[in-house]
C-alpha positions in Angstrom: 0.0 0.0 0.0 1.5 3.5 -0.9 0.6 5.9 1.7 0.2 9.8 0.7 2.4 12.0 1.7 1.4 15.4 3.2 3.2 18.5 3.4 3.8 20.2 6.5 1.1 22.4 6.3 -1.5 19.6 5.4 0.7 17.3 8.2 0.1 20.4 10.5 -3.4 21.0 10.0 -4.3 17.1 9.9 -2.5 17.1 13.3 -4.5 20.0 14.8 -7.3 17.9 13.7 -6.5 15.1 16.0 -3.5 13.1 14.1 -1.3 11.5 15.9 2.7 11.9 14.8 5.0 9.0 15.4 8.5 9.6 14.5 10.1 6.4 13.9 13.7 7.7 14.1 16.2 6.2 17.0 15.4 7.2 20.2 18.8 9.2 20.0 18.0 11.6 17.0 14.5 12.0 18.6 16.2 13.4 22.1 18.4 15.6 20.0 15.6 17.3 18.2 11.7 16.5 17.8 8.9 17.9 16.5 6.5 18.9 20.1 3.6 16.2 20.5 5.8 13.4 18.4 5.8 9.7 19.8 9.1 8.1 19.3 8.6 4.5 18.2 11.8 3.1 16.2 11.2 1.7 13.1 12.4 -1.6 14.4 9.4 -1.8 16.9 6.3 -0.3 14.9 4.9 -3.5 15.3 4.1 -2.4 18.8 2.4 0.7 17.5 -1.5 0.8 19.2 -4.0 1.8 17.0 -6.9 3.9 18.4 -8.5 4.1 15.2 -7.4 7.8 14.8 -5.1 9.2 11.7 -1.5 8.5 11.6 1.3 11.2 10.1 4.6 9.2 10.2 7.9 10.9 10.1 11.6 10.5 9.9 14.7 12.8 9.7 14.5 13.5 5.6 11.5 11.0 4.7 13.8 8.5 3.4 13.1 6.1 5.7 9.3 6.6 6.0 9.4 6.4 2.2 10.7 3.2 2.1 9.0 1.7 4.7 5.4 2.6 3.4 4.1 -0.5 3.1 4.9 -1.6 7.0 4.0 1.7 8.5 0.9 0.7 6.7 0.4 -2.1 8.0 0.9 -1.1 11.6 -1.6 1.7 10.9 -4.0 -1.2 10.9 -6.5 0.0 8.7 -5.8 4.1 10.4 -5.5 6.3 8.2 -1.9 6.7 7.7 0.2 9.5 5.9 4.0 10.1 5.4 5.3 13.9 6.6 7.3 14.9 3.3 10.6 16.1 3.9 10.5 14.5 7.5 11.8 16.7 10.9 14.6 18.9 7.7 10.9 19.6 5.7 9.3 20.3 9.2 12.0 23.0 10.2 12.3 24.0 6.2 8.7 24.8 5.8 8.7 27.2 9.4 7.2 24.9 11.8 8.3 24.6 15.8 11.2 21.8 16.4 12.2 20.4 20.2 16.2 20.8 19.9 18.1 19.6 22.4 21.8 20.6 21.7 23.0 18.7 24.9 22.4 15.7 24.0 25.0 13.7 21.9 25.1 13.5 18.2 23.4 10.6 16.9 25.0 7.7 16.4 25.6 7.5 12.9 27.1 11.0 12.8 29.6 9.7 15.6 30.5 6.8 13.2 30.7 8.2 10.6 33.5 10.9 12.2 34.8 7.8 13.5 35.2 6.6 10.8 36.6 9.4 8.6 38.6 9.9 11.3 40.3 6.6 11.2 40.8 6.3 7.5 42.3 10.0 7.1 44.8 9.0 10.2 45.7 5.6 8.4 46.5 7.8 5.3 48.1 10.1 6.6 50.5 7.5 9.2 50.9 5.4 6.0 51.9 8.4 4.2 54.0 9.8 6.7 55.5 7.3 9.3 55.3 4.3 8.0 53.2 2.1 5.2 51.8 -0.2 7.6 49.3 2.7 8.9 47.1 1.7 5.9 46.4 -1.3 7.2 44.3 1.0 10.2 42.3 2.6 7.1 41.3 -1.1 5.2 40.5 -2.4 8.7 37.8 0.3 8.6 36.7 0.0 5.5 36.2 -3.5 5.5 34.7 -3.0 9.1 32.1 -0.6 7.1 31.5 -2.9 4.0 30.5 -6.0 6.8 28.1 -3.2 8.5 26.7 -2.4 5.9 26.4 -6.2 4.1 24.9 -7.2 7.9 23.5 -4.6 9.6 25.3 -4.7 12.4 28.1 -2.4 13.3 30.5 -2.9 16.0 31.3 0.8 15.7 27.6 1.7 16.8 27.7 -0.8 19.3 31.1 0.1 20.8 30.2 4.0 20.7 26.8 3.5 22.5 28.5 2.1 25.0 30.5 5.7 25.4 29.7 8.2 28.6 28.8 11.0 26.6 26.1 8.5 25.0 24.5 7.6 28.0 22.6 10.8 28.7 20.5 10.2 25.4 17.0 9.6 26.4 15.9 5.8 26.0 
């Protein structure tokens, strides 16, 4: 089932009318910034979405993800009314309406790995370049550590940074 997408003004005014908005971004890019009246519910558990027979606006960051997902955000509407927000939380902000941001709270996730990362494979470069050859070895390691996250789904990067202090404080 394709679901219609609404712009923020039609997501706004459907919402006045007594939509509910489920963001179904991580829990840590909804604590860094959310749109007011939002219920966070991950995209890995919409199954535990409960319907109350009301309209449903989903968003994510971009609508990328809501976008591809159609079809099961669909189907946990259970037979709702269900609409995508186009442009997600960026087409929110772009278009003028109110955002919750919370600049204490830590980036999310796949920002930090993806710094991580970078940050990895531009030190292996530049050691390799610089000190000695063997530093490239530090920049495949990453990259092959990205190409298995990405083949699996499952980073040990995330997993390892998650586990950081500064991480801790985002809201569960």
């Amino acid at each position: 089932m394709t679901l219609v997408t609404l712009s923020p003004v039609d997501a706004r005014a459907a919402i006045d009318a007594g939509a509910r908005l489920i963001d179904i971004r991580g829990a840590d890019e909804h604590a860094r910034e959310h749109i007011p009246g939002a219920v966070n519910l991950p995209l890995d558990r919409i199954g535990d979405l409960l319907g109350d027979g009301r309209p449903l606006v989903f968003h994510c960051r971009s609508g990328m993800r809501t976008s591809a997902n159609a079809a099961r955000l669909a189907a946990a509407a259970r037979g709702a009314p269900a609409y995508i927000l186009s442009g997600g939380i960026d087409g929110w902000r772009g278009a003028g309406q109110a955002t919750i941001a919370d600049r204490s709270q830590p980036l999310e996730i796949m920002r930090q790995v993806q710094i991580a990362a970078g940050a990895l494979v531009l030190a292996g470069v530049l050691l390799g370049l610089f000190v000695t050859p063997g530093f490239f070895g530090l920049s495949a390691f990453v990259g092959a550590g990205l190409i298995f996250a990405g083949a699996t789904g499952w980073c040990g990067m995330a997993s390892l940074l998650r586990t950081m202090p500064w991480n801790r404080r985002a809201a569960a």
